[in-house]
DRENDO-1510 file (C-alpha; in Angstrom, 1 decimal, always signed):
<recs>
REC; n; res; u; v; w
REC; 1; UNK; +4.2; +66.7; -80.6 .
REC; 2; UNK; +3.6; +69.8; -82.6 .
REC; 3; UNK; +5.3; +72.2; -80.4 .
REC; 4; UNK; +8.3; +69.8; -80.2 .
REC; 5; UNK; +8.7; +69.2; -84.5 .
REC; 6; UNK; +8.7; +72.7; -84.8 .
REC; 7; UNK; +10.6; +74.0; -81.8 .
REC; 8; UNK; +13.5; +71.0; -83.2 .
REC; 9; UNK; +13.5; +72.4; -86.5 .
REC; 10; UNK; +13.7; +76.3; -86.1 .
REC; 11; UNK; +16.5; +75.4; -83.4 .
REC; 12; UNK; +15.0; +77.4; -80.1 .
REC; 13; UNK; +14.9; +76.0; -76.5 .
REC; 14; UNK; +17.1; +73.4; -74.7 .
REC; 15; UNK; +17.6; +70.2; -77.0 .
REC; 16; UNK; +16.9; +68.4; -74.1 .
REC; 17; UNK; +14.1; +70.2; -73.2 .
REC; 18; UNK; +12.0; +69.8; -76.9 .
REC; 19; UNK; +13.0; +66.1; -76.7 .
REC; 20; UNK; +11.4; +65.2; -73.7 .
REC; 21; UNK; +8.2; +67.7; -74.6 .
REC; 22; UNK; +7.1; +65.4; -77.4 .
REC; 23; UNK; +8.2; +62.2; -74.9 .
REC; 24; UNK; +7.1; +63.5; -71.4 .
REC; 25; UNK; +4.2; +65.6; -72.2 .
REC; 26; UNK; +3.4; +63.9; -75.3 .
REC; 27; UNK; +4.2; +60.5; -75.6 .
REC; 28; UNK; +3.8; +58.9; -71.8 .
REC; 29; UNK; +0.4; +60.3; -71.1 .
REC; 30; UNK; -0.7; +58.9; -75.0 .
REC; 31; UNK; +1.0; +55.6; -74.5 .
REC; 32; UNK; -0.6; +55.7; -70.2 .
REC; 33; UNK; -4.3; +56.3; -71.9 .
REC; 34; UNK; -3.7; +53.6; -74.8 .
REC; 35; UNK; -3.0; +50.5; -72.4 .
REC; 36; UNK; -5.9; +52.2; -70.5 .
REC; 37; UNK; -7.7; +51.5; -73.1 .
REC; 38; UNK; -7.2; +48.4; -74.5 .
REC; 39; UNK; -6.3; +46.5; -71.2 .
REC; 40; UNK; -9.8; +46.2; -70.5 .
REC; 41; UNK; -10.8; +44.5; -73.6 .
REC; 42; UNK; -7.6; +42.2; -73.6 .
REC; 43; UNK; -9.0; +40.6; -70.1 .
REC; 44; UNK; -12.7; +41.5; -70.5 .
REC; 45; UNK; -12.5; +43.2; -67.0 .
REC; 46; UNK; -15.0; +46.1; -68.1 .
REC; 47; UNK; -14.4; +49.8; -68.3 .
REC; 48; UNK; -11.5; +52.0; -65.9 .
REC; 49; UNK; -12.5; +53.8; -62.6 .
REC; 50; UNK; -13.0; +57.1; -63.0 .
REC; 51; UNK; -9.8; +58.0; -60.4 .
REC; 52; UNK; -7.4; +55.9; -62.7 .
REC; 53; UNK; -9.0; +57.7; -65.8 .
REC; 54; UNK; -6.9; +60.8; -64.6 .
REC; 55; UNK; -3.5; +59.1; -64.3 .
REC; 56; UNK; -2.5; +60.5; -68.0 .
REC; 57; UNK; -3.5; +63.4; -66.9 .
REC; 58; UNK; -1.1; +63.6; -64.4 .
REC; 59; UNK; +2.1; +62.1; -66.1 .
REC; 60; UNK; +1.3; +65.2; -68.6 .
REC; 61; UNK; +1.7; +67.1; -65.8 .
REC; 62; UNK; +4.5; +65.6; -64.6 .
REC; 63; UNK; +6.0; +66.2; -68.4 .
REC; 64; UNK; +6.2; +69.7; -68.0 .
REC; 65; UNK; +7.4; +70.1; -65.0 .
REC; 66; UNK; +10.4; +67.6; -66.3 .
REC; 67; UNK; +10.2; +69.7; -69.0 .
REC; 68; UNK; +10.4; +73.5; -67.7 .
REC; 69; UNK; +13.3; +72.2; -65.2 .
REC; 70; UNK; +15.2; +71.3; -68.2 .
REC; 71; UNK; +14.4; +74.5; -70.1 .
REC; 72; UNK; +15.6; +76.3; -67.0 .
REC; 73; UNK; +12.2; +78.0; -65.7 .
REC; 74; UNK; +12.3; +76.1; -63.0 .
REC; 75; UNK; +15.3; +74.6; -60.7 .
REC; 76; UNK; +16.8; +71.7; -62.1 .
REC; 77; UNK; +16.2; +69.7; -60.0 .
REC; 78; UNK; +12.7; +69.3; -59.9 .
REC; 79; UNK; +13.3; +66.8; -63.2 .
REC; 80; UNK; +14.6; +64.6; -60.5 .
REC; 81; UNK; +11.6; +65.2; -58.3 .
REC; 82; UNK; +9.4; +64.6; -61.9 .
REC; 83; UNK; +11.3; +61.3; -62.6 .
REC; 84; UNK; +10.1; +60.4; -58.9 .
REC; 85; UNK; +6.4; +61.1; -59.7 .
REC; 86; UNK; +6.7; +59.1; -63.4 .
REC; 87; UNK; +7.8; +56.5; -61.5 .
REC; 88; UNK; +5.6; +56.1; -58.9 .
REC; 89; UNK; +2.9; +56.7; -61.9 .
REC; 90; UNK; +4.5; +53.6; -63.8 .
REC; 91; UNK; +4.0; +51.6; -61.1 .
REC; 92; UNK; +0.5; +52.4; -60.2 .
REC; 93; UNK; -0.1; +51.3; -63.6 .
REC; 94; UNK; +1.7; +48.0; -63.7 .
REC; 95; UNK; -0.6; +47.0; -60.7 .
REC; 96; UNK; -3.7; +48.0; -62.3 .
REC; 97; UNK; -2.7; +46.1; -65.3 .
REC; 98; UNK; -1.7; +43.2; -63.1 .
REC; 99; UNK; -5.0; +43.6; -61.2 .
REC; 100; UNK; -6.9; +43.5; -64.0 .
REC; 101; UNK; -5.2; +40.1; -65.4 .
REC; 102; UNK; -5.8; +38.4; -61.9 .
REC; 103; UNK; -10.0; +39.2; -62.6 .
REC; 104; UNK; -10.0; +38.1; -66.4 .
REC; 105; UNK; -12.6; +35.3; -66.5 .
REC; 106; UNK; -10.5; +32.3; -68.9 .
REC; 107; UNK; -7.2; +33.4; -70.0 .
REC; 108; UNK; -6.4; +37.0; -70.8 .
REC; 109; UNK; -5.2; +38.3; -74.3 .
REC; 110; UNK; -1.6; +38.2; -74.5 .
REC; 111; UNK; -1.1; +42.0; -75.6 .
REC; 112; UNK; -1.3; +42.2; -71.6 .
REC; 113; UNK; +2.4; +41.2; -71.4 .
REC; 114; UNK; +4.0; +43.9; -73.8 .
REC; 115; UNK; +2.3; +46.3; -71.9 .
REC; 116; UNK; +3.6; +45.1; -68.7 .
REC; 117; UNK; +7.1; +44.8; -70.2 .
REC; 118; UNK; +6.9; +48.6; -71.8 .
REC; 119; UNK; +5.8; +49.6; -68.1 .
REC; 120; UNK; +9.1; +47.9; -66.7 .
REC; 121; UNK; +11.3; +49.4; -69.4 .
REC; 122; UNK; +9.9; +53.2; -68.3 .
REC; 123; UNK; +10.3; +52.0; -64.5 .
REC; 124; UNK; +14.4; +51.2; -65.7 .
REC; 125; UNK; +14.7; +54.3; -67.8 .
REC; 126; UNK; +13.5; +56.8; -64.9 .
REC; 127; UNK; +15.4; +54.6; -62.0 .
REC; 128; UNK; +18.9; +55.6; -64.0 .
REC; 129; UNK; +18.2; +59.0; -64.1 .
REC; 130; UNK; +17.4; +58.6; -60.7 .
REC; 131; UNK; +20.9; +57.2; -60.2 .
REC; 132; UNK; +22.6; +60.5; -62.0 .
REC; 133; UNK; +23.3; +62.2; -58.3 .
REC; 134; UNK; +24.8; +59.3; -56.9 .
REC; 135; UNK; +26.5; +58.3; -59.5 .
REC; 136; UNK; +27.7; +61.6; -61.5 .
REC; 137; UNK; +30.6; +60.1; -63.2 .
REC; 138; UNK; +28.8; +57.5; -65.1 .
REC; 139; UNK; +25.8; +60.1; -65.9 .
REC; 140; UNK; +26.7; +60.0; -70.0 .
REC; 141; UNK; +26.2; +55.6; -69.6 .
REC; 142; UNK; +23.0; +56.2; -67.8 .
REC; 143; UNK; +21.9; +58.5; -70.3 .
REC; 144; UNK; +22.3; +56.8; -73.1 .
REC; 145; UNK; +20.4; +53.6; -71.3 .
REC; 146; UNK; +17.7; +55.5; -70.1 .
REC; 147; UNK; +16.8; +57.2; -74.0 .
REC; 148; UNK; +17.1; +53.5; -75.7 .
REC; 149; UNK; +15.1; +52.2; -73.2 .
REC; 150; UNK; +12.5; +54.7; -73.2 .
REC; 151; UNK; +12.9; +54.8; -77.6 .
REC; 152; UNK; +12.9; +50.9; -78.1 .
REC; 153; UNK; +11.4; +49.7; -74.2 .
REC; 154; UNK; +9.0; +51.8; -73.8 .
REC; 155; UNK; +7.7; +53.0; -76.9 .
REC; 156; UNK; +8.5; +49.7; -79.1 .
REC; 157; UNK; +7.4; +47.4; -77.0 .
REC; 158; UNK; +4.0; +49.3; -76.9 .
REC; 159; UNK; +3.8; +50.0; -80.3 .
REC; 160; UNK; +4.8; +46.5; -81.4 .
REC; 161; UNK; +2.2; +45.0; -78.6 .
REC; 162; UNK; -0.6; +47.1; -80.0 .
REC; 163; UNK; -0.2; +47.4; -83.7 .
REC; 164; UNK; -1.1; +43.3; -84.1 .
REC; 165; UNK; -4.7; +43.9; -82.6 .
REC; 166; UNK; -4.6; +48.0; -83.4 .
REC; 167; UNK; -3.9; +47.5; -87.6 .
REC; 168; UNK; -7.0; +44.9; -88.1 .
REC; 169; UNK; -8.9; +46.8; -85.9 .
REC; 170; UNK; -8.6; +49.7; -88.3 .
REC; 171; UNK; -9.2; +47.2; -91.4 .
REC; 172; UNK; -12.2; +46.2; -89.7 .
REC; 173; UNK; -10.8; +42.5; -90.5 .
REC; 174; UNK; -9.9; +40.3; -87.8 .
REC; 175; UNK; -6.3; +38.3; -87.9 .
REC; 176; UNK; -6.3; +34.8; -85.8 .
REC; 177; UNK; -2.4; +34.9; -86.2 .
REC; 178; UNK; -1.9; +38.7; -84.1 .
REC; 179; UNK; -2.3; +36.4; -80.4 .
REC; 180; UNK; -0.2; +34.0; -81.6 .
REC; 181; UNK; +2.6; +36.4; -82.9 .
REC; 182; UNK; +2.3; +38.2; -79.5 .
REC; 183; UNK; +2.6; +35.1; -77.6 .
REC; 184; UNK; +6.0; +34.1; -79.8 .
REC; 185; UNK; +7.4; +37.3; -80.4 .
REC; 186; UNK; +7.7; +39.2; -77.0 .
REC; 187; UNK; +10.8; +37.5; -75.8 .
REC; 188; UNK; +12.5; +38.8; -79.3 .
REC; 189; UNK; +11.8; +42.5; -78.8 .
REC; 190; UNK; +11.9; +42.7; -75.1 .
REC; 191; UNK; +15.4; +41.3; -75.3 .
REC; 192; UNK; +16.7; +42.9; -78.3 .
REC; 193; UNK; +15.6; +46.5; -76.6 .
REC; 194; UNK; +17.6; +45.6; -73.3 .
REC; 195; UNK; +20.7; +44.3; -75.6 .
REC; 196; UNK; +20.4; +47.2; -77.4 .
REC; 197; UNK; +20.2; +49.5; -74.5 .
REC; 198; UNK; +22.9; +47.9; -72.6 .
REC; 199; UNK; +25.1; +47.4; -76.1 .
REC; 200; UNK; +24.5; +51.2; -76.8 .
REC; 201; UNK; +26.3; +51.7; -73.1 .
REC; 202; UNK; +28.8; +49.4; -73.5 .
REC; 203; UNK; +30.5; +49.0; -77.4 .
REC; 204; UNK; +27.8; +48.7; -80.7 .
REC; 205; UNK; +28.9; +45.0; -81.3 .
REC; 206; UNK; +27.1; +44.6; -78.4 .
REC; 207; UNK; +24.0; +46.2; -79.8 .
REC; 208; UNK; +24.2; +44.4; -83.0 .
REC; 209; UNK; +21.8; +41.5; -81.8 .
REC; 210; UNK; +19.6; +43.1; -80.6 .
REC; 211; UNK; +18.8; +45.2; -83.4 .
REC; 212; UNK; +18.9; +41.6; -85.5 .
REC; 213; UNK; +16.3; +40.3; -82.9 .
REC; 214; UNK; +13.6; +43.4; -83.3 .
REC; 215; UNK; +14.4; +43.5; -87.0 .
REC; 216; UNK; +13.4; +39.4; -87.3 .
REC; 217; UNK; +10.2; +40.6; -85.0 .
REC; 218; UNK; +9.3; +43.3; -86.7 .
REC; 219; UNK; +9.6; +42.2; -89.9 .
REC; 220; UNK; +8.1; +39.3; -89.4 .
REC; 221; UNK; +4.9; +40.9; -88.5 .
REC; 222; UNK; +5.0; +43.1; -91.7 .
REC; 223; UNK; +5.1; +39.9; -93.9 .
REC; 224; UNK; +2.0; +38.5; -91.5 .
REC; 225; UNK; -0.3; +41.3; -92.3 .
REC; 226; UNK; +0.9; +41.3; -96.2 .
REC; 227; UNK; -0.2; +37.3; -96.4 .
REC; 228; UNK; -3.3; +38.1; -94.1 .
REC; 229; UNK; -4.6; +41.2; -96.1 .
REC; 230; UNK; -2.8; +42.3; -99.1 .
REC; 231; UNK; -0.8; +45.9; -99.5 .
REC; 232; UNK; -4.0; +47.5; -101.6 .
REC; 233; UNK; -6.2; +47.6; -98.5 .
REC; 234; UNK; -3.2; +48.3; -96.4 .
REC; 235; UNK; -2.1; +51.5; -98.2 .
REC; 236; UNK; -5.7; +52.2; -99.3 .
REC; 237; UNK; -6.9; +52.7; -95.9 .
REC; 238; UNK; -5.4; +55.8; -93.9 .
REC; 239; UNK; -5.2; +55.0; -90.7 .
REC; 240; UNK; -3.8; +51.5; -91.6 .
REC; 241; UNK; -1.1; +52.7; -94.0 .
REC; 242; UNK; -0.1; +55.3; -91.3 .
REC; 243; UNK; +0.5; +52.5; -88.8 .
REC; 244; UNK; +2.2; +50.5; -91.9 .
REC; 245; UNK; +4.6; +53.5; -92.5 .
REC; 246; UNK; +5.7; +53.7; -88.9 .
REC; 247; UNK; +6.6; +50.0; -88.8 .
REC; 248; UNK; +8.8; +50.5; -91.6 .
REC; 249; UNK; +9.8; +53.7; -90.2 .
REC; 250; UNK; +11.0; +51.5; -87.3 .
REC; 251; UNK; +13.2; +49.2; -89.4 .
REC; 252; UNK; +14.7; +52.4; -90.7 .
REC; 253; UNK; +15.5; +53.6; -87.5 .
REC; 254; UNK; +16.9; +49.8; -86.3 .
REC; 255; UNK; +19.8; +50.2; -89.6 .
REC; 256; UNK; +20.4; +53.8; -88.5 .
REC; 257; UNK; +20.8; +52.9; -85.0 .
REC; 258; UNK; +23.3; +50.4; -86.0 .
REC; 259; UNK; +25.5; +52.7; -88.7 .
REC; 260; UNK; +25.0; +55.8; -85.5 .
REC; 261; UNK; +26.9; +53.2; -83.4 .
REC; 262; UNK; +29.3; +51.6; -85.8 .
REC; 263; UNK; +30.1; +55.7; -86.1 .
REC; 264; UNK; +28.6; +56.2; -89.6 .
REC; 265; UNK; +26.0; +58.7; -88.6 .
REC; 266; UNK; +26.2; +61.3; -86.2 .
REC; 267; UNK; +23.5; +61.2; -83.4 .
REC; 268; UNK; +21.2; +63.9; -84.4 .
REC; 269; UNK; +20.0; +62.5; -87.1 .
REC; 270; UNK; +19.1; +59.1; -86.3 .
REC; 271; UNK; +17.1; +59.8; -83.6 .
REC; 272; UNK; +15.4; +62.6; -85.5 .
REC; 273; UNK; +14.7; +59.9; -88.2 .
REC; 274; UNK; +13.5; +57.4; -85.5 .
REC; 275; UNK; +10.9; +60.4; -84.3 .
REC; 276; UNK; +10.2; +61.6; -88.0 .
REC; 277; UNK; +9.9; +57.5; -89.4 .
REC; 278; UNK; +8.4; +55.9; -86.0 .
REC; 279; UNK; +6.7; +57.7; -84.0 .
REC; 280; UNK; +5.1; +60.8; -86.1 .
REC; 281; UNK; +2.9; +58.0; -88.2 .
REC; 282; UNK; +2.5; +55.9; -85.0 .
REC; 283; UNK; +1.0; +58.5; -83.0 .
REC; 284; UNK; -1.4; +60.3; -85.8 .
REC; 285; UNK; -2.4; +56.7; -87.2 .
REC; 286; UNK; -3.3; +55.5; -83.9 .
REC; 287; UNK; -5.4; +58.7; -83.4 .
REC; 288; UNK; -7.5; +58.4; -86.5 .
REC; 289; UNK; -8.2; +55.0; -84.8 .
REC; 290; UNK; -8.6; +56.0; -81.3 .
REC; 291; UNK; -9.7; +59.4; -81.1 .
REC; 292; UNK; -13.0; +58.6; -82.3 .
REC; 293; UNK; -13.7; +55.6; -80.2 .
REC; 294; UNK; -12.6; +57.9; -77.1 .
REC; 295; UNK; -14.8; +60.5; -77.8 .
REC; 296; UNK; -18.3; +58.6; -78.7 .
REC; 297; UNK; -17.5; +55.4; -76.6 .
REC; 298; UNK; -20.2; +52.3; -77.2 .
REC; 299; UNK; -21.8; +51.6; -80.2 .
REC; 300; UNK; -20.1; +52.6; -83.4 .
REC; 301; UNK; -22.6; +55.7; -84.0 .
REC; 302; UNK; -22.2; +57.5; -87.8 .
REC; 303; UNK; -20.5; +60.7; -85.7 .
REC; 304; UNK; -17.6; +58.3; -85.1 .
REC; 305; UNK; -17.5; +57.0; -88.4 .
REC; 306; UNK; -17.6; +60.5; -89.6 .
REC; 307; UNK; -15.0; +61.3; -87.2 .
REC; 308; UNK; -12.6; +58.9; -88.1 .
REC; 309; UNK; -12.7; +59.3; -91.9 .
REC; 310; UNK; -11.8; +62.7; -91.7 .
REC; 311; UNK; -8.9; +61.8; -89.7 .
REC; 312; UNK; -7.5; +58.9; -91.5 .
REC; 313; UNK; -8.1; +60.5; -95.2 .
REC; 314; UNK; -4.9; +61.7; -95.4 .
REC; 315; UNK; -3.3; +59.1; -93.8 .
REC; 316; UNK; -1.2; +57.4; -96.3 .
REC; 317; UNK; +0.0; +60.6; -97.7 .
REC; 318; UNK; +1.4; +61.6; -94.1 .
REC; 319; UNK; +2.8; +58.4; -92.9 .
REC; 320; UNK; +4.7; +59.0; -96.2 .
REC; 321; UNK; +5.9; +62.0; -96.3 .
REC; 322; UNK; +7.0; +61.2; -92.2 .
REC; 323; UNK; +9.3; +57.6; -93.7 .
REC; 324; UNK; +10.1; +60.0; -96.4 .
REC; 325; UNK; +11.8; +62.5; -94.2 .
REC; 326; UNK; +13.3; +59.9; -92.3 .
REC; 327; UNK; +15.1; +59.1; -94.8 .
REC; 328; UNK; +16.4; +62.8; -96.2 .
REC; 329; UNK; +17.6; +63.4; -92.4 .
REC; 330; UNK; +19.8; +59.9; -92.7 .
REC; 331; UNK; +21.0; +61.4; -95.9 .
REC; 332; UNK; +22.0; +65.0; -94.7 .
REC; 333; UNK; +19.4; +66.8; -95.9 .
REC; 334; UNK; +17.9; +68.5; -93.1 .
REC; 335; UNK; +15.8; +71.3; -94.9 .
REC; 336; UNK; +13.8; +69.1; -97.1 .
REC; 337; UNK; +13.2; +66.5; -94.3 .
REC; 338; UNK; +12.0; +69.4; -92.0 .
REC; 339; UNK; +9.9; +70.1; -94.8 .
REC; 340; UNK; +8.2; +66.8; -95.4 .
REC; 341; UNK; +7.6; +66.8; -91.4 .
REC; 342; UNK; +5.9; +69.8; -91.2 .
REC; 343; UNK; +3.9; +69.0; -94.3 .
REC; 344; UNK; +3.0; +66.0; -92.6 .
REC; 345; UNK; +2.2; +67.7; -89.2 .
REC; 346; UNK; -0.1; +70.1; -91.3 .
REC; 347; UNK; -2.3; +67.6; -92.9 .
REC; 348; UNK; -2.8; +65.7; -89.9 .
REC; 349; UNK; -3.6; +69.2; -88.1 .
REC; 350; UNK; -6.2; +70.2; -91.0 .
REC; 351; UNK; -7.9; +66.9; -90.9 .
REC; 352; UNK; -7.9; +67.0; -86.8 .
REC; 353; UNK; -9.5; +70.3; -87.0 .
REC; 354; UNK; -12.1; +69.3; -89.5 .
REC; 355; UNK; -12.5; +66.0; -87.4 .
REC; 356; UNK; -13.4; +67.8; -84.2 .
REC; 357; UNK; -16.0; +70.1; -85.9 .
REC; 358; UNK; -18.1; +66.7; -85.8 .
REC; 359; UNK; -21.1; +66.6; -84.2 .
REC; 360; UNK; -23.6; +64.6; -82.8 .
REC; 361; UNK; -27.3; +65.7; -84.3 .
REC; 362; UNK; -29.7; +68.1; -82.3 .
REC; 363; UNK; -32.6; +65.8; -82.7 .
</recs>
């Protein structure tokens, strides 16, 4: 994610290539280890295999072979031959997902099903690349499907299915309304990504209501945790106002999505707003969270505690600076957004090198 902020701003390597670094090598392996994660506590099914525990692993492999084909160190087409390997990835973890569900004693949690649905959006995205050599003529349409449904599918569905139990986990307050959201709300953003993946193919109008039907989603669960715990402890906790920020960031991203296709704003920068507003404080506030609990798994021990302090201290600062930049990249200023992303990227990188240093006592 590093590599691919700064690589994108100094301009060197294959656009292509830096996009799918922070997706491929990034992005996929984090989202592959979150459901890993959290699957087993939505259906109470007990901790993963240690064979399955290497699947992210692997899709970050995968990455950067995708990615060096791209970048030209290797033939091309072994990014077909990665797509292949993602996808048979993807679907080895859809049936450990649904294999997990079939053993939940009582009903699982339903944060199951937006995983579920994220994993079908990645199997789509990769099957039209896949499609590319047959179908070389329409390779611009299927392009343009697969990156929506990898940016809104994938990504949003995840995002949006893990926030509602991720955000009060980070309060360390529970919400009895996150289920029921998840339960009402996945139709709405699983069919506003595919209309807005099919719609960005087809004509914008076409787009239009799917943005409306994320935007009602999203929004909706912004108001939820306002009513449940108040913007002072939202903002005043880092990881939580990190994962606040890239909510908004998301709504951001939804409007400039919309004035991209209405042909208002050039490409570039609203998908560099959607990875500067969405996913930059997604990803480091749901490492502040995570990290720690992956290192020292069990008990909450003071090493974690320690851990995850240092990581979420600047949190609300970042997942500023990261909306903030969205929104001088919408507006044409490229230098100063650059600027707020890397000073972003560098806080999180001085608190994840002070966070590591932690250790357990000697005695």
């Amino acid at each position: 994610m590093i590599a691919s902020a700064a690589l994108a701003l100094s301009g060197w390597g294959s656009p292509l290539a830096v996009a799918h670094l922070v997706f491929a090598v990034g992005i996929v392996p984090l989202i592959f280890a979150a459901m890993m994660h959290f699957v087993p506590v939505l259906t109470r099914t007990g901790d993963i295999g240690l064979r399955m525990a290497r699947l992210p692993t692997v899709a970050q492999s995968v990455g950067l072979v995708a990615v060096s084909g791209m970048q030209g160190w290797l033939p091309y087409g072994m990014v077909y031959f990665a797509a292949v390997c993602d996808l048979l990835a993807a679907g080895i973890l859809l049936n450990w997902i649904a294999s997990r569900v079939r053993k939940t004693l009582g009903s699982p949690h339903p944060g199951w099903r937006w995983y579920g649905v994220a994993i079908g959006c990645l199997i789509l995205a990769l099957g039209s690349i896949l499609l590319i050599p047959f179908w070389p003529s329409y390779w611009r349409a299927l392009r343009v499907f697969h990156l929506h449904l990898n940016t809104l599918g994938l990504v949003g569905l995840a995002a949006l299915g893990t926030l509602p139990v991720l955000l009060p986990t980070a309060l360390g307050k529970p919400d009895p309304e996150a289920a029921s959201w998840l339960r009402r709300r996945l139709w709405l953003v699983a069919s506003g990504a595919l209309l807005i993946a099919t719609g960005a193919v087809i004509a914008w109008p076409f787009a239009a209501p799917g943005a409306a039907l994320v935007l009602v989603a999203t929004l909706g669960l912004v108001g939820q945790w306002v009513r449940r715990f108040g913007i002072t402890p939202l903002l005043r906790d880092g990881a939580a106002a990190s994962l606040l920020c890239a909510v908004l960031g998301l709504l951001v991203a939804l409007v400039a999505g919309l004035l991209h296709g209405a042909g208002m704003l050039p490409t570039r920068p609203s998908l560099l707003a959607w990875g500067a507003g969405f996913l930059l404080p997604l990803v480091t506030g749901a490492l502040s969270q995570l990290l720690p609990v992956w290192r020292w798994p069990g008990p909450v021990t003071p090493e974690r505690l320690s851990m995850r302090q240092k990581l979420a201290v600047t949190g609300a600062v970042r997942g500023g600076l990261f909306v903030g930049a969205a929104f001088a990249l919408l507006a044409g200023r490229p230098l100063l957004g650059g600027g707020m992303v890397m000073a972003g990227l560098a806080l999180f990188v001085i608190a994840l090198a002070q966070a590591v240093r932690v250790q357990r006592p000697t005695r």
